[in-house]
N, C-alpha and C positions, 0 to 999 in steps of 0.2 A: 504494500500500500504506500503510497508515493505522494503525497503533497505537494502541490505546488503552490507555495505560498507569496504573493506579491508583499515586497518591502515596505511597509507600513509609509506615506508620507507625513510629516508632522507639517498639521495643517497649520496656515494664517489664519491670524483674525483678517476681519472685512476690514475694509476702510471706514463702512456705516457700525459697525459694533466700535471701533477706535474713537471716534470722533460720539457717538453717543455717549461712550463711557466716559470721558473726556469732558464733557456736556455735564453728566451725571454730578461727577464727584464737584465740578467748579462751580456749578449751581445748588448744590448741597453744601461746600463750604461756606457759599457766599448767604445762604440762607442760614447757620449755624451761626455766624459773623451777625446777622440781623437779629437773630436772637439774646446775642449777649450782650448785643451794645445796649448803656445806658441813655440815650438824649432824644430828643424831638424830633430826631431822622429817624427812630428804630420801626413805627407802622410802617413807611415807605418801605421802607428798606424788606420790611416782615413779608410787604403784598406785592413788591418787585419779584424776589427771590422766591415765591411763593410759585407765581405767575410761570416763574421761568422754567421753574422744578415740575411744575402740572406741564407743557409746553413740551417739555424732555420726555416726560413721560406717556405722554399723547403720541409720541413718534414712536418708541419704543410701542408702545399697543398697537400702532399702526401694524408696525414690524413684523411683530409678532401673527397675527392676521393675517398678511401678506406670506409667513412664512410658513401658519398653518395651512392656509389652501395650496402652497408650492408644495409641501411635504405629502398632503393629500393624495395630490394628484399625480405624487410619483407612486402610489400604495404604500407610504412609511406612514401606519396610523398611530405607532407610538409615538414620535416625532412629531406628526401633528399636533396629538392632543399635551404635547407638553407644549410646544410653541403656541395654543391657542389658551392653557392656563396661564402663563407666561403673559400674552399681550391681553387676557382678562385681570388680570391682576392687577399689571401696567394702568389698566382702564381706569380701574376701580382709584386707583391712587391718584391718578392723573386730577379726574373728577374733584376729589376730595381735595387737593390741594388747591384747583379752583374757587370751590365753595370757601375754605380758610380767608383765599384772596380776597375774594368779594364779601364775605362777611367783616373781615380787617379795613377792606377802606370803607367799608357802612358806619363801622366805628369811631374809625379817622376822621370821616367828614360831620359826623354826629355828635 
């Protein structure tokens, strides 16, 4: 019995997962930075970084979405149903950092 095994390649990231995560982490710092600071910029700041982070995350759902029905339609359904928990998730976050947003400058302006 004789295998023939192809040489494993170690795959790249994308340029769209670089540049997301990229996204990710410097609008989550910059939103951590909004929360700590003490002065009369910190709601801007709270519902900028808020904004940005739902934004991020909105692409990321997209993605995700995009990369459930491409997995689909190759027959990888385990593959899909994780990329479509993935950009459900992403949704779900996304949303919610929105609603943060907008209830932050209701209060700001209030």
């Amino acid at each position: 019995m004789s295998t023939s095994r192809q040489p494993r390649r170690n795959p790249r990231p994308s340029p769209t997962l670089v540049i997301a995560a990229i996204a990710l982490v410097g609008s989550g710092i910059f939103l951590l930075y909004g929360i700590t600071i003490r002065s009369k910029d910190q709601v801007p700041l709270l519902v900028t970084g808020a904004v940005v982070l739902g934004i991020v995350f909105a692409v990321l759902a997209v993605a995700g979405g995009l990369g459930a029905y491409r997995t689909a339609s190759e027959s990888r359904s385990g593959a899909a149903l994780v990329n479509a928990l993935g950009g459900g998730i992403a949704a779900i976050i996304a949303f919610g950092l929105f609603a943060f947003a907008i209830v932050m400058g209701l209060v700001w302006q209030g």
